[in-house]
VODRENKE-155211 format. One line per field, with one value per residue (C-alpha): residue number from 1; residue in three letters; x negated, y negated, z negated. Coordinates in nm, 4 decimals. Layout:
BEGIN
seq = NUM ...
type = ALA ...
u = X ...
v = Y ...
w = Z ...
END
This chain:
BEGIN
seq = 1 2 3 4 5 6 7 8 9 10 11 12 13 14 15 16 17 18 19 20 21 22 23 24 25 26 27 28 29 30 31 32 33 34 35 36 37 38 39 40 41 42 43 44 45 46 47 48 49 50 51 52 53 54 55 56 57 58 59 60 61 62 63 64 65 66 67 68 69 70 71 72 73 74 75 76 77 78 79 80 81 82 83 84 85 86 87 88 89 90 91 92 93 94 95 96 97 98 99 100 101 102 103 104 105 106 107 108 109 110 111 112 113 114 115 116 117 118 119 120 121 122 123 124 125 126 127 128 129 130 131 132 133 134 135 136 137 138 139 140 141 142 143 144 145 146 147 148 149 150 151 152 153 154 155 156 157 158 159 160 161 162 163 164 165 166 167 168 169 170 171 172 173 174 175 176 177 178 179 180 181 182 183 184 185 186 187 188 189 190 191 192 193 194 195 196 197 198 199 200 201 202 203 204 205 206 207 208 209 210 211 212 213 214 215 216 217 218 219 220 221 222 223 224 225 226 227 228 229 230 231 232 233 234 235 236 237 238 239 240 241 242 243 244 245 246 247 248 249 250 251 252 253 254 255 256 257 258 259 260 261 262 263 264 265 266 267 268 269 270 271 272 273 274 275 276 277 278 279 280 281 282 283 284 285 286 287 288 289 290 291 292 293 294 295 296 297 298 299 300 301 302 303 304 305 306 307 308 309 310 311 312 313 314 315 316 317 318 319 320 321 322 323 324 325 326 327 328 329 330 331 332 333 334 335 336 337 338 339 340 341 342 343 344 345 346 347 348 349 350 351 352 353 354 355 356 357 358 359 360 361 362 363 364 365 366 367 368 369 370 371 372 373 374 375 376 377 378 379 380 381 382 383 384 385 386 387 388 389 390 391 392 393 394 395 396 397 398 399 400 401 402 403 404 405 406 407 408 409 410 411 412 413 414 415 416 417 418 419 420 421 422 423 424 425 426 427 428 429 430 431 432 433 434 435 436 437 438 439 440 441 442 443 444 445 446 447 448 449 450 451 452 453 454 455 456 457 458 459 460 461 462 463 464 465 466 467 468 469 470 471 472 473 474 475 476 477 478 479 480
type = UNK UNK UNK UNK UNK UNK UNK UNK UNK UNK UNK UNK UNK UNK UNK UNK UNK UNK UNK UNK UNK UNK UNK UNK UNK UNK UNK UNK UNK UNK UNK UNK UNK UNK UNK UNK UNK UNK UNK UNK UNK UNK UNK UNK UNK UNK UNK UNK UNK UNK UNK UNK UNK UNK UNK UNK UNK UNK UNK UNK UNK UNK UNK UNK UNK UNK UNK UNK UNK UNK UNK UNK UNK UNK UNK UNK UNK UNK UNK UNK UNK UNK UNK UNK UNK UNK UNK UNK UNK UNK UNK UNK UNK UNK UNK UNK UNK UNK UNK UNK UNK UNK UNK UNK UNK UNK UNK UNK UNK UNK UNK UNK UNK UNK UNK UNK UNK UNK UNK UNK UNK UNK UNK UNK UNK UNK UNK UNK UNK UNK UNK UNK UNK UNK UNK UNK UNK UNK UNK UNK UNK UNK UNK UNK UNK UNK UNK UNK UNK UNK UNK UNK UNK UNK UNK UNK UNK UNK UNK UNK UNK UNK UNK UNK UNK UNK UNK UNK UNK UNK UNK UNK UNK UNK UNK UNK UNK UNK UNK UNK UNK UNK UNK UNK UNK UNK UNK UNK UNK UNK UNK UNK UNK UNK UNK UNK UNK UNK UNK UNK UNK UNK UNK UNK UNK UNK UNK UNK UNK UNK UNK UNK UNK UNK UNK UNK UNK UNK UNK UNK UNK UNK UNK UNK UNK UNK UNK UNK UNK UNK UNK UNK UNK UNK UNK UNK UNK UNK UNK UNK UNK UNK UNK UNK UNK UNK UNK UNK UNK UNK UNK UNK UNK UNK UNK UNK UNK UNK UNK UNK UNK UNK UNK UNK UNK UNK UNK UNK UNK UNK UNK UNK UNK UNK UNK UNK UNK UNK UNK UNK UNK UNK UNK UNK UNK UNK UNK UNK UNK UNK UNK UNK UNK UNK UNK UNK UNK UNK UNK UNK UNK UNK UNK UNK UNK UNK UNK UNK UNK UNK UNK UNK UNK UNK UNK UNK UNK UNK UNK UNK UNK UNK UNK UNK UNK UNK UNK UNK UNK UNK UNK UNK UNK UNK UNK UNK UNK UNK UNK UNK UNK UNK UNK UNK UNK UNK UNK UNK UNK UNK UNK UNK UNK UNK UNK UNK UNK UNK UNK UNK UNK UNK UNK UNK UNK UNK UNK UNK UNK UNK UNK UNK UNK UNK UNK UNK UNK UNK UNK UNK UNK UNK UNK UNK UNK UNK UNK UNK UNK UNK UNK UNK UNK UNK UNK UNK UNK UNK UNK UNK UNK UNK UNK UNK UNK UNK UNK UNK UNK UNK UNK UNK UNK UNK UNK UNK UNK UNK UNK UNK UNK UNK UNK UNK UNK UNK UNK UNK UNK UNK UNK UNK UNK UNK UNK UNK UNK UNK UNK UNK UNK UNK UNK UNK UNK UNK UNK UNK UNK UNK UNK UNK UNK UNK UNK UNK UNK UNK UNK UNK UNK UNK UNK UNK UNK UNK UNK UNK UNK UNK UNK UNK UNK UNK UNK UNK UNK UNK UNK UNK
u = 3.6984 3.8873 3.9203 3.8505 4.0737 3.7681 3.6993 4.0128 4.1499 4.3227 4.7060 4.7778 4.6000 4.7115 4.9164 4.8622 4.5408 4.6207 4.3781 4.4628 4.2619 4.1372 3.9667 3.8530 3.4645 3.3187 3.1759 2.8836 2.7684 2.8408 2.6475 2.9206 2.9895 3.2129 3.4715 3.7496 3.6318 3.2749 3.1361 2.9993 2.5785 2.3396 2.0408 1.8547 1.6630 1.8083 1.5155 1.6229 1.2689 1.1374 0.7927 0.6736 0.2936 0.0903 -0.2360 -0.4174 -0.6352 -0.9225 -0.9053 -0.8042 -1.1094 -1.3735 -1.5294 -1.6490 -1.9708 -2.1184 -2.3581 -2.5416 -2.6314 -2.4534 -2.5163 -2.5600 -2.8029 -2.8419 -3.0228 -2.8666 -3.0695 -3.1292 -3.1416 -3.3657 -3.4273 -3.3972 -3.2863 -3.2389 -2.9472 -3.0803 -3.3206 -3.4445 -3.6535 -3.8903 -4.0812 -3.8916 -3.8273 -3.9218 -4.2470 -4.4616 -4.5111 -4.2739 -4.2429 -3.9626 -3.8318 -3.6878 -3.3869 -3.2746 -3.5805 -3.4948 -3.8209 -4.1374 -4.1026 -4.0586 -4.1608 -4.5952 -4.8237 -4.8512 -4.4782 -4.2548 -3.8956 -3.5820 -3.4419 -3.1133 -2.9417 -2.5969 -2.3434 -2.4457 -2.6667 -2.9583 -3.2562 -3.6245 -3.8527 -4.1600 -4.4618 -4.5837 -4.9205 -4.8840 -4.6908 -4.6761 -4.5328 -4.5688 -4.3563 -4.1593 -4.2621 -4.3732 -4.5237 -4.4607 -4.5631 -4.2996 -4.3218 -4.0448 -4.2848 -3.9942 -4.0907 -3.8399 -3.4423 -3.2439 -3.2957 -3.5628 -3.3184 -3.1234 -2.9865 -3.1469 -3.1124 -3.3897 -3.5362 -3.8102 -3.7947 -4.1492 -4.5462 -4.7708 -5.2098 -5.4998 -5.7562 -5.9760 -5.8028 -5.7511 -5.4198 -5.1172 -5.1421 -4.9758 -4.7021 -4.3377 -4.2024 -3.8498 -3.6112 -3.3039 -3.0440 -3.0062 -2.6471 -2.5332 -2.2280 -2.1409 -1.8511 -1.5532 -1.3714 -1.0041 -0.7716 -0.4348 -0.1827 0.1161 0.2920 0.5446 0.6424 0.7335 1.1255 1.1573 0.9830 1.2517 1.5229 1.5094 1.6717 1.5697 1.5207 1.4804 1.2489 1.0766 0.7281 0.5414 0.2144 0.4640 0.5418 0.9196 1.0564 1.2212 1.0647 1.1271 0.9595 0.6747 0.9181 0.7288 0.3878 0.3968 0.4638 0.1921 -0.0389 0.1292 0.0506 -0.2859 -0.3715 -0.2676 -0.4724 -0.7691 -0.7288 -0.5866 -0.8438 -1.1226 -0.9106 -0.8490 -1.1086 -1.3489 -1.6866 -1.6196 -1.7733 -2.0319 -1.8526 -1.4784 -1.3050 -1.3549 -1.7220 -1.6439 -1.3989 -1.5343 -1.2040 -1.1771 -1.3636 -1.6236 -1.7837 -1.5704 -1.6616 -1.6392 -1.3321 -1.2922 -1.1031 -1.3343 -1.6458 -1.5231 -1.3635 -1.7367 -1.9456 -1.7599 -1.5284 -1.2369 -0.9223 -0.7208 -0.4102 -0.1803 -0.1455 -0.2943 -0.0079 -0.1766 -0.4288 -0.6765 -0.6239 -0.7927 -1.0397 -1.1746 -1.1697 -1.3810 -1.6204 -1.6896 -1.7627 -2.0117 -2.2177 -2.1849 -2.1961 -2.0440 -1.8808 -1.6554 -1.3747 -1.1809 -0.8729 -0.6369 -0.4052 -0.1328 0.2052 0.5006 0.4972 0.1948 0.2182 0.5426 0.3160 0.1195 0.3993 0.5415 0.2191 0.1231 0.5321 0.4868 0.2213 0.4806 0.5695 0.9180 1.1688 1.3116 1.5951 1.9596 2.1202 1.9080 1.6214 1.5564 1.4077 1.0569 0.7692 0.5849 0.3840 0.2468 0.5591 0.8446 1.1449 1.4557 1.7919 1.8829 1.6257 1.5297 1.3025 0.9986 0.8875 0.5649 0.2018 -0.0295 -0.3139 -0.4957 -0.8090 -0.9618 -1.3684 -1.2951 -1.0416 -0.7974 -0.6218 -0.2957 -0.1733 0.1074 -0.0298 0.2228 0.0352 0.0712 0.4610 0.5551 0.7327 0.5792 0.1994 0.0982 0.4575 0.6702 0.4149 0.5008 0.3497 0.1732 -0.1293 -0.2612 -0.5567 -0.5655 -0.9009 -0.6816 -0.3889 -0.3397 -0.1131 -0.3018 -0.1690 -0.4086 -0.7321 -1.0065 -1.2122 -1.4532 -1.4410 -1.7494 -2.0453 -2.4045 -2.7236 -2.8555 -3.1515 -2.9931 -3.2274 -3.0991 -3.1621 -3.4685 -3.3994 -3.2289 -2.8047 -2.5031 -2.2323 -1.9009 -1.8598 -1.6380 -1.6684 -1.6354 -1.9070 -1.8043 -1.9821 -2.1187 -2.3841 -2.4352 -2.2504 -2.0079 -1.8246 -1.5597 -1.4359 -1.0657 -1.0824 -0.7932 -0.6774 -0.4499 -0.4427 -0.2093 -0.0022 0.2642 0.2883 -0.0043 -0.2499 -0.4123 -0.6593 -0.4657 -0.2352 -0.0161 0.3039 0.3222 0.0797 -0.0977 -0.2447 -0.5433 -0.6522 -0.9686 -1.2327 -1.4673 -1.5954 -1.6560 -1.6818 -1.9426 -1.8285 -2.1001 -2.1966 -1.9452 -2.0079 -1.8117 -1.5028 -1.2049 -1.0034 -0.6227 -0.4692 -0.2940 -0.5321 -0.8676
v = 1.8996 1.7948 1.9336 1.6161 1.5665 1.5248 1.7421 1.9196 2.2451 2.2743 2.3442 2.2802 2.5282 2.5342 2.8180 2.8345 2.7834 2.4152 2.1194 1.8976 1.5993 1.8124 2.1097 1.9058 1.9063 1.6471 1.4399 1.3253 1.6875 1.8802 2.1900 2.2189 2.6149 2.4938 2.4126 2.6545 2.5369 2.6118 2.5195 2.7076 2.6113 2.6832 2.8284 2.7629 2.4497 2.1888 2.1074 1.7655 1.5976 1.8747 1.9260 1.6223 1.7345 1.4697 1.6311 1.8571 1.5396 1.6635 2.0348 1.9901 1.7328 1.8607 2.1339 2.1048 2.1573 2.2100 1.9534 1.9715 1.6389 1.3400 1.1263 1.2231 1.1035 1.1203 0.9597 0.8783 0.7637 0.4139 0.3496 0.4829 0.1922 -0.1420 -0.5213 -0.8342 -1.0278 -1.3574 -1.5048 -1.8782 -1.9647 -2.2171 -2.3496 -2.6130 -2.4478 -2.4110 -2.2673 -1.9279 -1.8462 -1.9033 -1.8207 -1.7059 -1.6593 -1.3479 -1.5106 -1.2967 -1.0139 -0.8062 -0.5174 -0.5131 -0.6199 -0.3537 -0.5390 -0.5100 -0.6577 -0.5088 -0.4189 -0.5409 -0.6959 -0.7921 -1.1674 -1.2816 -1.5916 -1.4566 -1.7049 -1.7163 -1.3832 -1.5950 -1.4242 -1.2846 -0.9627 -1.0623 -0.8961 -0.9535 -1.1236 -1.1987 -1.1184 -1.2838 -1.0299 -1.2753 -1.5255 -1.3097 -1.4604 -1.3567 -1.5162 -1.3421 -1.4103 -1.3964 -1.2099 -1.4395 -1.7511 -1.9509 -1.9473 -1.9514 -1.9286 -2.0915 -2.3784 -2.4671 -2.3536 -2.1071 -1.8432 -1.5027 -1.0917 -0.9385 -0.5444 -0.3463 -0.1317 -0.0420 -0.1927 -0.2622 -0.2237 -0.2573 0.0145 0.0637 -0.1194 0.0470 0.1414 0.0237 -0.1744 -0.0411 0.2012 0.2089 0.4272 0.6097 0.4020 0.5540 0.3904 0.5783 0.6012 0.7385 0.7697 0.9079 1.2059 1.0777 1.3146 1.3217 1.4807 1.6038 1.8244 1.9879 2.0049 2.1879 2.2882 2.6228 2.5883 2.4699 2.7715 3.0078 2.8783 3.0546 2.8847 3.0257 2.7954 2.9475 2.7402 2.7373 2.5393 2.3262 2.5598 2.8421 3.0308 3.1231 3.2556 3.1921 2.9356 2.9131 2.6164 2.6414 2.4581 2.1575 2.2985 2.4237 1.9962 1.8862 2.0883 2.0705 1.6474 1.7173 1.8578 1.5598 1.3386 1.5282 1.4391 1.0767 0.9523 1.0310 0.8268 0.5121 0.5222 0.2253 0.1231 -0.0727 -0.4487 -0.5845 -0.8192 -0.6551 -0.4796 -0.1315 -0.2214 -0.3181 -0.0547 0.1928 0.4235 0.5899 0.5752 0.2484 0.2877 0.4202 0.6164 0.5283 0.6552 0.7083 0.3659 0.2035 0.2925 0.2458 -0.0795 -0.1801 -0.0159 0.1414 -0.0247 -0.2153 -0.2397 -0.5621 -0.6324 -0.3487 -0.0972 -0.1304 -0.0640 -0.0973 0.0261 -0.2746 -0.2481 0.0840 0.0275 -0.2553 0.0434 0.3278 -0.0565 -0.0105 0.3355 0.2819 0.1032 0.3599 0.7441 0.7677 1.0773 1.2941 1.4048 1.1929 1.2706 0.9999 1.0346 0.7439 0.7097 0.7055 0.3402 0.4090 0.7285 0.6387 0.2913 0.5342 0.7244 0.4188 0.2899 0.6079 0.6270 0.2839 0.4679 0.7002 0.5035 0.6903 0.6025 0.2707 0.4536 0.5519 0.9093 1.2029 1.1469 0.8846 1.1276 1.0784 1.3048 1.3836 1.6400 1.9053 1.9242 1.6889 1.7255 1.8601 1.5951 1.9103 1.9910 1.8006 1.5494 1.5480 1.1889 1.2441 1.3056 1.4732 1.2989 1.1201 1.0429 0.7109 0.7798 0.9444 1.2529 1.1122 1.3215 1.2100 1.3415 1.1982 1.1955 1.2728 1.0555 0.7300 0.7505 0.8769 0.5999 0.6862 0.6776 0.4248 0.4397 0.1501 -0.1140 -0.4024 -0.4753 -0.8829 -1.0140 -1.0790 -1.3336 -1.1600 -0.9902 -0.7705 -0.6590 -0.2959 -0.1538 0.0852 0.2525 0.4827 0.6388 0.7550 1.0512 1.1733 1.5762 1.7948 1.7851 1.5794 1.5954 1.4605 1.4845 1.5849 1.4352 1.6544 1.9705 1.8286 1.9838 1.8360 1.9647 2.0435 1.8435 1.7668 1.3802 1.4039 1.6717 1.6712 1.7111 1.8829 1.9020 2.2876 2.4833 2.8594 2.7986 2.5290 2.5109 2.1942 2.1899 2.2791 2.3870 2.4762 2.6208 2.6488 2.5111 2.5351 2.8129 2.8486 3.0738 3.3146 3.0102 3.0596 2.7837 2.4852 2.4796 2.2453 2.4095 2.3471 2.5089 2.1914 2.3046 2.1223 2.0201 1.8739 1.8265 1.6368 1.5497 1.2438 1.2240 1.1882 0.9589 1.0557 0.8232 0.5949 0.3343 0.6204 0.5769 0.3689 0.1890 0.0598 -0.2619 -0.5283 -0.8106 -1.0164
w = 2.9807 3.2634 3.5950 3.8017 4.1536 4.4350 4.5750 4.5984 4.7464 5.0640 5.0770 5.4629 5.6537 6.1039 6.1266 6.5101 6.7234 6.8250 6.8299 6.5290 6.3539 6.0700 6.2860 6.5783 6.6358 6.4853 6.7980 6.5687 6.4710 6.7894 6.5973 6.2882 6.2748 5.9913 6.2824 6.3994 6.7732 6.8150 7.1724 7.4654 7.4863 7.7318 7.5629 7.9177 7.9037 8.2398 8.3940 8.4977 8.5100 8.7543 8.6676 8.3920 8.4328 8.6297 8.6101 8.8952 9.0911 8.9380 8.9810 9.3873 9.4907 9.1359 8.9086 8.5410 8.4141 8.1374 7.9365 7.6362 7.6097 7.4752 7.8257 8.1523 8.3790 8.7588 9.0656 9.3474 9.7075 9.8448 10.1591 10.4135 10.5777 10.3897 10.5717 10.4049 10.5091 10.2461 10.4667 10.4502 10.8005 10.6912 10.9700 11.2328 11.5798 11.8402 11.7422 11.8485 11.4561 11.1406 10.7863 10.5968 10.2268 10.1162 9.8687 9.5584 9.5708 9.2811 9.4013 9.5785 9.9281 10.1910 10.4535 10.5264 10.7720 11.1054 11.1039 11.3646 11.2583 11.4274 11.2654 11.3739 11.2543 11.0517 11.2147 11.5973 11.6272 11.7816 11.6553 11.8199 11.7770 11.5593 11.4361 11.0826 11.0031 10.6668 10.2933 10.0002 9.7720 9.4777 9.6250 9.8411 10.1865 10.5047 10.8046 11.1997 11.5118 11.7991 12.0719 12.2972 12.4570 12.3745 12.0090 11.7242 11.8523 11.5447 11.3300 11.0202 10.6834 10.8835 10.6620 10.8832 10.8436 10.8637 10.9328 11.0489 11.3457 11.3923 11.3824 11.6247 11.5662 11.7420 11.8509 11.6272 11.3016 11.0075 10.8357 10.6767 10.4138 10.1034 10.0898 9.9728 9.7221 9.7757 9.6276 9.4082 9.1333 8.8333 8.6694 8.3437 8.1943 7.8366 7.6631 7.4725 7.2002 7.2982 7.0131 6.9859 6.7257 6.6865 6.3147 6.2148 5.8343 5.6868 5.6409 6.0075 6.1261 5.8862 6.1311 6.4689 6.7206 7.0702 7.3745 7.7107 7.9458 8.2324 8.1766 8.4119 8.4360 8.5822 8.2992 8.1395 7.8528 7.5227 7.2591 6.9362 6.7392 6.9901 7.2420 7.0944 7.0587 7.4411 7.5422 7.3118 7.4904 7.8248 7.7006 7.6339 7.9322 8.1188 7.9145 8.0084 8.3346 8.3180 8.0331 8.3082 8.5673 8.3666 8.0898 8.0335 7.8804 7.5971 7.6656 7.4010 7.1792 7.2204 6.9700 7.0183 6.9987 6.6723 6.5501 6.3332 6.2543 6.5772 6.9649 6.9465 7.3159 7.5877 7.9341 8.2648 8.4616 8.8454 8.8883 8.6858 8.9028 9.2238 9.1592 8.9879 9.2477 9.5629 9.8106 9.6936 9.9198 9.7360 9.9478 9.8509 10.1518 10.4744 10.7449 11.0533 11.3098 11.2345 10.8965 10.8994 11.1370 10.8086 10.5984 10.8501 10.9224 10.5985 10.5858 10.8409 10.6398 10.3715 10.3413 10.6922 10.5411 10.7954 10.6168 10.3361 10.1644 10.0822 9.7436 9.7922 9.6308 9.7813 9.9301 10.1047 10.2250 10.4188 10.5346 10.7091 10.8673 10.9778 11.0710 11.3100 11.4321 11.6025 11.8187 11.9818 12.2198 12.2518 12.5580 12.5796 12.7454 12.6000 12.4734 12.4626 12.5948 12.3439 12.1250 11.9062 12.0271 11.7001 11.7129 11.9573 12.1030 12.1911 11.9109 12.0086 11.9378 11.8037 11.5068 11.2123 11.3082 11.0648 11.0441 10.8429 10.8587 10.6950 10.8583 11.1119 11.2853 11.3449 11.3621 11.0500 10.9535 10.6672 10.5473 10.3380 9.9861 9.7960 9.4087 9.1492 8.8979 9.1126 9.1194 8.7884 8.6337 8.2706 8.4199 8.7012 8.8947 8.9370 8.8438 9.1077 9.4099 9.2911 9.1761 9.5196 9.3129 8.9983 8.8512 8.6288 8.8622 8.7536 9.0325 9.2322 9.5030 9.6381 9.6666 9.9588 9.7885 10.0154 10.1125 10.0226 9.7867 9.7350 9.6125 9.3244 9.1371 8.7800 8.5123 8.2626 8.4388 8.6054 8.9685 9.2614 9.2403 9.4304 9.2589 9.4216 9.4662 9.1280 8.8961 8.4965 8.2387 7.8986 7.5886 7.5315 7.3935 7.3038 6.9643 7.0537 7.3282 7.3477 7.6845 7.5629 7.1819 7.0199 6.6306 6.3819 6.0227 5.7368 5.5483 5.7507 6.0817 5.9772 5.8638 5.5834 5.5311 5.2999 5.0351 5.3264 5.3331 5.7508 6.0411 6.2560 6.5939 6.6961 7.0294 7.1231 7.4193 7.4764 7.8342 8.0907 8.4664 8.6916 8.9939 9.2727 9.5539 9.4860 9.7908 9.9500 9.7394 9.8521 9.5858 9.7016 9.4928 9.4645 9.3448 9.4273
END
């Protein structure tokens, strides 16, 4: 048999350590120990990213709860007092008595003979005090009698707001008729089963290879093949939080609706509910004075809650700065003395000047918070600043969260609760817990439970939020 010539055996070894074709690394397998040059390595892991993890939102402004139910139910209040700003005046003016037509009535009628209203026109704020005579609950009408001898102050088909204020009765009369039960809304929102693993196989984990790292929840150390277990989890943990931001109810007649190989219904996130039910900001950023004094307007007519804590990204938080540096007023004058006064006290030309805020009052306290999640350029960061007329437009750049706690009657529990305006439900029972389950399958790495010749680690949780008194919410976007 013959010896064949490939491979062959080497006759020209280097005599002297000098770099030569045949014993330079090869730049395509910077790893060959082969090579008479091996390089220097770091084992420490460069941190260039800083820290990836875009969770915490939830943990600074919520809590978690448990549930043992697969929906969650709660009440929230109506309103105390109730007007109607859809208002037909029916009778031609001027005239001492009128009738009107309550447009749109979706529940019984609050308003009740005997009780005295205020009706003002909604373009020129003409309007007169009335008392009430009659109701036609049926038909949603009422007839009044004016107490201004002019009679009626604004046209026959008007469009008129309506409320009570009071009632007036004679000596002697009997009571009110009817009564009015306490009006609440009812919300509900349902658990979703998020899911995540790690695999690695048995002849990976026989080759140690030691990374040293510094991890985003603060702890350091060397990793071996856990390096990529530690960001799956680290991954996971993000997802809890953002899959209660963005999630959605699946719509009847979409696709998920009709999946059956994974999630078919959806939840409803933060952004979700506010955009549906709170108070939608849809020009971007607001940058000035007036701008704001729109938003606390509106905040009137809600919760009027005190305190409210603003997470923006970086665009708007340094619209606000600019927006409260204009306010200064610093010295039209040259050299020193031109100097910005932020602050308590005027800045030195000789320190650093800080030229931010962390927050502001304007008949409400904001207070500012740049959110990691909104600038991230692999979540919601960088998404451009359009769609002024779109209904889809995505980019969000901020949100009002109001500071504190409410109380809601929990129909699950049956008592009235103290709940934190957003706070997360999880799924758990004596037996079964799965707020954050975790465990290990396999043969390899200690596992013991398949003949797979690789150890999988499971993740899985599942939960939903509950978005509390959402007219108090403030959503900031781009889009109608």
């Amino acid at each position: 048999m013959a010896v064949l010539g490939t491979p062959t055996y080497q006759l020209q070894p280097s005599a002297e350590q000098i770099p030569l074709s045949t014993n330079y690394l090869d730049p395509n397998n910077d790893f060959d120990f082969f090579q008479k040059y091996l390089p220097d390595t770091y084992e420490k892991e460069f941190e260039r990213y800083g820290n990836r993890s875009v969770s915490s939102f939830l943990r600074m402004v919520g809590a978690e709860l448990p549930s043992v139910s697969d929906a969650i139910r709660w009440a929230e209040q109506g309103r105390l007092h109730i007007k109607y700003n859809d208002v037909t005046a029916d009778t031609v003016a001027p005239t001492d008595t009128a009738s009107f037509t309550i447009n749109g009535l979706t529940s019984t009628m609050a308003i009740r003979p005997g009780q005295t209203v205020l009706i003002s026109q909604n373009t020129t704020g003409e309007g007169n005090h009335a008392l009430v005579t009659a109701v036609d609950t049926a038909l949603g009408t009422f007839d009044v009698a004016y107490y201004e001898a002019g009679g009626q102050a604004f046209a026959q088909g008007d469009t008129v707001s309506v409320f009570i204020y009071g009632s007036e009765f004679l000596k002697g009369t009997g009571g009110m008729t009817g009564s009015l039960e306490a009006e609440s809304e009812v919300f509900y929102n349902t658990p979703i089963i998020l899911k995540d693993k790690y695999a690695v196989n048995g002849s990976d984990m026989a080759q140690i290879g030691w990374i040293e790292v510094t991890t985003e929840n603060g702890a350091s150390g060397y990793l071996w093949y856990l390096k990529s277990e530690h960001e799956t989890r680290l991954r996971f943990d993000d997802y809890l939080e953002t899959a209660m931001l963005e999630a959605v109810p699946a719509e009847p007649g979409s696709g998920v609706i009709a999946n059956t190989s994974f999630g078919n219904k959806g939840t409803e996130g933060v952004f979700y509910v506010v955009n549906d039910r709170g108070n939608v900001w849809g020009a971007g950023n607001p940058t000035t004075l007036a701008d704001f004094d729109t938003i606390v307007t509106r905040l009137d007519r809600q919760g009027a809650i005190e305190e409210n804590a603003i997470f923006v990204n970086r665009d708007f938080s340094f619209d606000i700065d600019d927006m409260l540096a204009e306010l200064n007023g610093f010295n039209t004058g040259g050299g020193a003395s031109n100097a910005a006064s932020f602050g308590l006290f005027d800045n030195d030309t000789q320190m650093a000047l800080n030229l931010g805020f962390s927050g502001f009052r304007r008949g409400y306290d904001f207070y500012k918070s740049e959110w990691k999640y909104l600038n991230d350029p692999t979540m919601r960061g960088a998404m451009p600043a359009a769609g002024a007329g779109s209904t889809t437009a995505n980019t969000i750049t901020g949100l009002l969260v109001p500071a504190g706690s409410t109380t809601v009657y929990d129909q699950i529990l049956g008592k009235n609760a103290k709940r934190p305006f957003l706070h997360v439900r999880y799924r758990a029972s004596e037996t079964e817990n799965r707020r954050y389950k975790t465990w290990i399958t396999g043969s390899a790495g200690g596992a013991k439970t398949s003949d797979l010749d690789a150890m999988e680690i499971h993740f899985l949780s599942e939960r939903c939020v509950c978005t509390l008194g959402a007219n108090n919410f403030f959503l900031f976007r781009y889009g109608a």
